[in-house]
N, C-alpha and C positions, 0 to 999 in steps of 0.2 A: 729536942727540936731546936732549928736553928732560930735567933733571933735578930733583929735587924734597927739600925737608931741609926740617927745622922748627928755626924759629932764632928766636932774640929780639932785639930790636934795643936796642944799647946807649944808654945816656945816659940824665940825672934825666928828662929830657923823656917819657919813653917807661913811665919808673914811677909808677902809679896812685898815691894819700895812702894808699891801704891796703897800699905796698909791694911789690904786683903788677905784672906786665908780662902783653901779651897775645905768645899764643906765633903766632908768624904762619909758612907757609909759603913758602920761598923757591922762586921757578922762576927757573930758570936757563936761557934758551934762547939760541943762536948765542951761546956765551958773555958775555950781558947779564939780569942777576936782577931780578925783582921779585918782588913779596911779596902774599902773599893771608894777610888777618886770619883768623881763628878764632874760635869761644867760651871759647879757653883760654885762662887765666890763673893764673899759677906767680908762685914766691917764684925770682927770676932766679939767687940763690946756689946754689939746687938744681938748677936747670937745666943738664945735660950734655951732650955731642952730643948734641943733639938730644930727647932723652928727659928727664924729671923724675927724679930718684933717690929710691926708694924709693915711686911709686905706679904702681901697676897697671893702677888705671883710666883715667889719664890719657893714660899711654900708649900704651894699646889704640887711645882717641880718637885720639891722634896719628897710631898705627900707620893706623887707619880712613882719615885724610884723605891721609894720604897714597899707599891704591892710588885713594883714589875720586879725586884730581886724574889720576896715572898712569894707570885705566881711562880718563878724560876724554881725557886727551890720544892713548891708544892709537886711541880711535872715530875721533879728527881725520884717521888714517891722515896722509899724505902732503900733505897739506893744513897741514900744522902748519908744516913747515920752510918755507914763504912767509910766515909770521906775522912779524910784530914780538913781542918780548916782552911788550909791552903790549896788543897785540891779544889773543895768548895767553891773557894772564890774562885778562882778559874775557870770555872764551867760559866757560875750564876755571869763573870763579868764581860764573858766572849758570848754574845746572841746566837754565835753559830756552831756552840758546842753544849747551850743551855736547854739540850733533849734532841735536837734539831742540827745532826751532824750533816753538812753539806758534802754530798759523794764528789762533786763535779769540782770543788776546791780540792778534795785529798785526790781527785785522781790528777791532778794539774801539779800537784806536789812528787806524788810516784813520779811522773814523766821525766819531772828535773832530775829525780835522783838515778831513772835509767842514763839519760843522757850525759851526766858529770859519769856514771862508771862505763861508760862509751858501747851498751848495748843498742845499737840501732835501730837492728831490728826489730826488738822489745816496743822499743820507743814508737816507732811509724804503728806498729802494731794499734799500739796505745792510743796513738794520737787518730788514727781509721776509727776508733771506735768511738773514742769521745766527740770529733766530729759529728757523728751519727746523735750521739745521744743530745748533743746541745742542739741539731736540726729535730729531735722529738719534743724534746721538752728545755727549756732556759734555766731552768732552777730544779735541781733534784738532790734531794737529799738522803741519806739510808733510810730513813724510816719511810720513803715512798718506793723504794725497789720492794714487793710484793709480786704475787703470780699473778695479780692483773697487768702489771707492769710489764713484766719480762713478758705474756700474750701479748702486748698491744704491743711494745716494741718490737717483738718476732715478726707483728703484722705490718709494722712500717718499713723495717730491713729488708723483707721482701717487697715490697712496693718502690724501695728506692734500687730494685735492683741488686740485692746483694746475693750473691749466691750463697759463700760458705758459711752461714749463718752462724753454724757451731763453733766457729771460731772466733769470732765476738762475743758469744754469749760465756769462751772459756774465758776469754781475758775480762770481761766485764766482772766473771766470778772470781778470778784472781785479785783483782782491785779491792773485790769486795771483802775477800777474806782477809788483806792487808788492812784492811780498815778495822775490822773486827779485833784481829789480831793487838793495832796500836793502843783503839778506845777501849777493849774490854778487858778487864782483869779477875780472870777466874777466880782467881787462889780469894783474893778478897769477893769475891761476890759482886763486881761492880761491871755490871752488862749495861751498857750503854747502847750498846748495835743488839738485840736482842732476837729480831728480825731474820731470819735464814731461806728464804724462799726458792734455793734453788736446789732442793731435794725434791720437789712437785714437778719442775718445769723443764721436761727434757728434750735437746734439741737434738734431732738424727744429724750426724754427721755427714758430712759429703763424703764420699768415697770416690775416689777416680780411678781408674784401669789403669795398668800399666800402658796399655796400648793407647789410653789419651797423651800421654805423657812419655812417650818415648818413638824413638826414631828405629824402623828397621834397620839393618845389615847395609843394605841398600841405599838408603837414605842417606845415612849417616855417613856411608863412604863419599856421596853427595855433597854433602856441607863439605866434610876433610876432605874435599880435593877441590874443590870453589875456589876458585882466583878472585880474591879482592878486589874491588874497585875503590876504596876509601880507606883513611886508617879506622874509623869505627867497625868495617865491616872486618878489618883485619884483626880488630881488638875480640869482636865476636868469635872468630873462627878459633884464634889462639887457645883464647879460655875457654871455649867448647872442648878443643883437645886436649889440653892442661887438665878436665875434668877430668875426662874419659881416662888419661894416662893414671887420674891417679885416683882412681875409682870411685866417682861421683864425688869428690871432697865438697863441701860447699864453698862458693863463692866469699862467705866472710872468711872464713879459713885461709884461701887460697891467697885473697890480698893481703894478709900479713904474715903467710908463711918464711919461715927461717930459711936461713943456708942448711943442707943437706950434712952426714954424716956418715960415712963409710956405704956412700954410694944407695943411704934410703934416705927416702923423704919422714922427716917424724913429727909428729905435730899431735893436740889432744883437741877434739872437736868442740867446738864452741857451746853449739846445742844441749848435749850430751854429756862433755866431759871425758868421752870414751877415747883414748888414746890409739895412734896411728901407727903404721912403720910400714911405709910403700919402699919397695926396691926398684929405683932410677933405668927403666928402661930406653931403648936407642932413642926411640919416635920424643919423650919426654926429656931425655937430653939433651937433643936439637932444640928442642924448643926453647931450654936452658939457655946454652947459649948464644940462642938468639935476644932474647931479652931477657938476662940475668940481670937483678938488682944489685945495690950496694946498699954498705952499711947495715951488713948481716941480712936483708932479702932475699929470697931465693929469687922472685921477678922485679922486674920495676916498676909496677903497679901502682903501688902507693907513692914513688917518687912523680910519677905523672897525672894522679888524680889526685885532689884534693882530700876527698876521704873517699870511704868505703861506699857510700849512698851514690855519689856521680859516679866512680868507678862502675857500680853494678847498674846505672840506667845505661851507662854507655854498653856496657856488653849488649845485656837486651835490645837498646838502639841496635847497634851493627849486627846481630843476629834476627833480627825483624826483617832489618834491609838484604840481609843474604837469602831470607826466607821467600820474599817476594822477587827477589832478582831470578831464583833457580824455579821459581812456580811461573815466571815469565820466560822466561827459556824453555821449559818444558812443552807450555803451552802453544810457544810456537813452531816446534822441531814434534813435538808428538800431540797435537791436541788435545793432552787430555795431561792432568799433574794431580797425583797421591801425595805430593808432599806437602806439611804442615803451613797452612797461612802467618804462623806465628809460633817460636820456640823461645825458649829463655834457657837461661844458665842449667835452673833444676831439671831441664830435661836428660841434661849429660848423664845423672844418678839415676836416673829411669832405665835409661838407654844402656846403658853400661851393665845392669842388674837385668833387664829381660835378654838383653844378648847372651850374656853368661848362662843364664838360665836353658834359653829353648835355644840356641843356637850352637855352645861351647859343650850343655850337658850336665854344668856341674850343678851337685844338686843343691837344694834350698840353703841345707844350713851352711854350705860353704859360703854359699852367697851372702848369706844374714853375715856370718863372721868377715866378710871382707868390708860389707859396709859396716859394718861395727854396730849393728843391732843387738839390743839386749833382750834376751829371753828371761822372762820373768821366774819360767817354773826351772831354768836351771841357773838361776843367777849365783846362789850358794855352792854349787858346782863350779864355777865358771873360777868360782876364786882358789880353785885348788889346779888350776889348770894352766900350764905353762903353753901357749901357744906355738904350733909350731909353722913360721911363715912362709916355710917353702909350701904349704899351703893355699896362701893368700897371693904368693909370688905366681906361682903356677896358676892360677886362675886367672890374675889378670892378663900372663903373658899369653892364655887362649884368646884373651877379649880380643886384645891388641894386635893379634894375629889375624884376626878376622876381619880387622876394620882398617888397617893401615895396609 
């Protein structure tokens, strides 16, 4: 068991010019001390076991630190005697790693270290949630994330309007298990996060239709043939086709895609990891040349946006405004408009995968293999398998055929 005394540590080195020492606590645990500072500060000739002679108040302060380290160390229970001394101290001398780890500081900590490895989207993710949780509660710690918790927050996420609910409650469990992961140490037995609550509390996922989510034949020939009124609408139209040519790629992908290589686009998806190899069709080599990048770019995307985040509000901007431009045209040349109030970039991977589907014929799994889906039950297969892309070529040139 751990012990605790207030001592001073000898030597001129340790005496302030004003004659002072600071009075530091000593722990003493498996028979090895170290020492935790204080705000105190004594004339070292007054100092006696432990105690000042002759003040009161200072005292008390000492008497104070020394049950609030022993309260500390009593919370550790049994988890204490796997400590190092040094570990020890560390815990009892930080208030918010002394049993009572703060979730809302370590998820504030994740964020930074999305945003130094330039995961954006991680990050905005991150940051939608934690919003949410600091509008629940100011102060939350692991050991209050429980299955009352994760209910009553399911029941405020839905009051503030959120839909995909299941997608906060993945990343809030990613946080969680990053925490788990840093504080607990199996192999020694030191479970600091001991707490798991998200084996109880399961939230249905959203599911959306391809048909919320995707543009018919029609449609889409629609948007690709819309005359511009702005460069944001122009920005929208481009990178709708840019998708579509190159089979739903996604939009982080897209703005930092390379220069091309014997006439295929190749690139490994952000998401995923799943590697690419598109062959340079006409419709997508116009577009090339139209605004080809430098300094190894395939577009000049990132030369005219500042990062990835503006670049993708602006697509959305000018496809919003294309969305309502062609639903006001409709409406006044035919009284009546089918087409989408509002579309974004992800709709091009929608659109691109149900036309192939129900319009081109080809079947599922060709489709899965062009968008670079992994199937689970033949993943071990998958690795013996050399792809062959006149496959993936031949499919997109049905899409392409259909819509240009």
């Amino acid at each position: 068991m751990a012990t605790f005394r207030a001592v001073i540590l000898k030597g001129k080195v340790h005496i302030k010019q004003d004659g002072t020492t600071n009075v530091k606590i000593r722990v003493t645990h498996n028979r090895k001390p170290d020492y935790i500072s204080t705000d105190l500060y004594v004339n070292p000739n007054k100092f006696k076991k432990g105690y000042l002679t002759g003040d009161t108040y200072v005292n008390s302060r000492i008497t104070d630190y020394l049950k609030m380290y022993s309260d500390r160390y009593i919370a550790l229970k049994g988890q204490a005697e796997k400590l190092t001394v040094q570990e020890l101290k560390k815990i009892l001398a930080n208030k918010d790693q002394s049993g009572e780890i703060d979730f809302l500081a370590f998820a504030a900590q994740y964020m930074q270290e999305l945003e130094a490895k330039g995961k954006s989207g991680s990050y905005r993710g991150s940051r939608g949630l934690i919003t949410h949780l600091k509008g629940f509660a100011s102060k939350i710690n692991f050991s209050d994330i429980n299955t009352q918790f994760l209910n009553h927050f399911e029941e405020y996420l839905r009051k503030e309007g959120v839909n995909d609910i299941h997608t906060y409650f993945a990343r809030l469990r990613l946080i969680f298990n990053r925490g788990r992961d840093f504080y607990n140490d199996e192999d020694r037995g030191i479970i600091r996060i001991p707490n798991y609550p998200f084996k109880k509390v399961k939230i249905k996922k959203t599911v959306h239709s391809a048909n919320e989510h995707s543009l018919t034949v029609a449609q889409a020939r629609r948007l690709l043939s819309y005359q511009p009124k702005n460069e944001r609408e122009q920005l929208g139209k481009d990178v709708f086709a840019i998708m579509i040519c190159l089979m739903g790629i996604n939009a982080i992908d897209l703005f930092y895609l390379k220069e091309p290589s014997k006439n295929r686009v190749d690139y490994t998806r952000s998401k995923t990891g799943r590697k690419y190899s598109i062959k340079i069709e006409p419709e997508l080599q116009g577009l090339i040349d139209r605004i080809s990048g430098s300094g190894g770019q395939l577009f000049n995307f990132a030369e005219r946006y500042q990062n990835f985040a503006v670049f993708h509000k602006a697509v959305n901007t000018g496809l919003k405004s294309i969305c309502k431009a062609i639903r006001d045209q409709e409406l006044t040349e035919l009284k009546k408009t089918e087409f989408p109030e509002n579309i974004t970039s992800n709709w091009a991977r929608h659109t691109w995968a149900t036309i192939a589907r129900n319009e081109c014929g080809i079947n599922k799994d060709d489709v899965a293999l062009c968008l670079g889906h992994v199937d689970t039950d033949n993943r071990v297969t998958d690795m013996y398998i050399k792809y062959d892309y006149s496959i993936i070529d031949g499919a997109n040139r049905k899409v392409l055929g259909k819509l240009f």
